[in-house]
C-alpha positions, 0 to 999 in steps of 0.5 A: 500500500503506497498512503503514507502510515496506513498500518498505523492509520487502521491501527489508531482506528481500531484500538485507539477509536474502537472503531468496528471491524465492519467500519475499519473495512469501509475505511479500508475500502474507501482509501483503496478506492483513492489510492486507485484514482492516484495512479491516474492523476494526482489532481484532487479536483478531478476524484469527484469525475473519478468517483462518479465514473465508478457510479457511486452515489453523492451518498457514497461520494460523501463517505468516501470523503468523509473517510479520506479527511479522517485520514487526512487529519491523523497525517497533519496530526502526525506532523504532516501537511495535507493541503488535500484536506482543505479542498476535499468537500463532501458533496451535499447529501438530502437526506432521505426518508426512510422506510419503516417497517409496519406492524402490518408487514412486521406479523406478516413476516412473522408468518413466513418465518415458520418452519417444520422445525418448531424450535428453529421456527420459535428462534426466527420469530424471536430474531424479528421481535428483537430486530423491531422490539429493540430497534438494533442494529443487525451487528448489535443483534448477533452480538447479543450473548446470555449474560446481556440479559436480565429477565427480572430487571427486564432490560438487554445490554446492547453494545453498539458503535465503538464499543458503547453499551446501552441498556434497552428496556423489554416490554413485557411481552418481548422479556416474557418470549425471550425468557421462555425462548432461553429456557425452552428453545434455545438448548434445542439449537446451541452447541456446548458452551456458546453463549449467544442468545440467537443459535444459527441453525449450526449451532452457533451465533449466527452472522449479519449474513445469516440475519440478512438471509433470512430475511430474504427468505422471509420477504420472499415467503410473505410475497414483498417485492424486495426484501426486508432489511434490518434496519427498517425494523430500527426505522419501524421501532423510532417511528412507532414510538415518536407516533405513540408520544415517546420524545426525540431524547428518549428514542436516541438513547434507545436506538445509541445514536451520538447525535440528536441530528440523526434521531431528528429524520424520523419527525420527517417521516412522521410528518410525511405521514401526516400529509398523507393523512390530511390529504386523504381524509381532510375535507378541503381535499374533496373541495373543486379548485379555485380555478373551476369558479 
């Protein structure tokens, strides 16, 4: 590799930052990409062309360059001069509104995810009252392990983004199926001594791979067009709570996000739901135009 001090970048990522492996990656990812665009030009105006002939999104265009001025400053603050981080950029992102999951599609999820096996059938329907009762990350799922849990106290102890726990309380529900479900079910599906609360069906924790083919089993099951991804359930979950008077703080600390800013998209979501609604069923909808008088 031909960047400057790239062991002892990835090194401060993930031992000094607690970065995850899935970010390290990433960043891995993204600094290869503009190692690439050096060995054609050293003109840092023409990346932007460069990224967008590799038909990345303003999305992606904005990570990519959101990774090299982390790079960038750990350069300067090793002593080097990086004039690149003054001219890179990052391209204007609108945000988008996500898609979260409804209670409607949630129970036909649940649905499809029965199998002959009723104990692997028990385990896929605890998966999804997890991904949507706590509103986690799919990482965060499969991280979960036995000494997280506390059934008297009802609550997870979730570990997220550098290594940060949180406590999420259960509902009384969700606490009463995963009691039952450690007690009854789970033996059934784990090899000894393996201490994840979710079993793959090898007897081990299962992988985001696992997580995510599932639930392209199930999407597919239930007859969504495309499948259902984790982190609508974690959309599904804010959005749910933000409609039933659960404030922004809250929510944040329940989902760990760092910034209020990122908890704030789902007013935009609850917003454009109410449009619709106002436009469906307000009686000035149904008025003529001002322009048939």
């Amino acid at each position: 590799m031909a960047l400057k001090m790239w062991v002892d970048f990835f090194e401060d990522l993930q031992h000094v930052r607690g970065r995850s492996q899935n970010t390290v990656m990433a960043y891995r990812r993204d600094l290869e990409l503009y190692e690439e665009f050096q060995q054609s030009s050293r003109e840092i105006g023409r990346f932007y062309e460069f990224m967008k002939s590799k038909q990345l999104s303003t999305r992606s265009q904005a990570r990519v360059i959101s990774s090299l001025r982390t790079y960038f400053r750990f350069l300067e603050s090793h002593g080097d001069k990086v004039p690149e981080l003054r001219e890179l950029r990052p391209p204007k992102v609108k945000p988008g509104l996500p898609k979260p999951l409804t209670v409607t599609d949630f129970h036909r999820l649940v649905e499809a995810s029965h199998v002959e096996d009723v104990y692997r059938s028990a385990r896929n329907q605890l998966t999804l009252m997890l991904l949507f009762g706590l509103g986690c990350r799919v990482s965060e799922l499969t991280g979960l392990d036995l000494h997280d849990y506390s059934p008297t106290d009802n609550w997870l102890k979730v570990v997220g983004k550098g290594g940060k726990e949180r406590l999420v309380p259960l509902s009384s529900n969700l606490n009463e199926e995963l009691r039952i479900y450690i007690r009854d079910v789970r033996p059934h599906l784990a090899k000894n001594e393996e201490k994840a609360i979710l079993i793959n069906d090898r007897g081990h924790r299962p992988s985001r791979v696992d997580v995510w083919r599932w639930l392209a089993a199930w999407s597919a099951r239930a007859g969504f067009e495309e499948p259902i991804g984790p982190h609508q359930f974690r959309h599904g979950c804010a959005t749910a709570l933000l409609e039933s008077g659960a404030d922004l703080r809250t929510i944040q600390v329940l989902l760990g996000h760092s910034s209020l800013q990122t908890t704030q998209i789902y007013t935009s979501v609850t917003a454009h739901k109410l449009k619709d609604e106002v436009d469906k069923n307000h009686p000035l909808s149904g008025i003529r135009s001002l322009d048939d008088v």
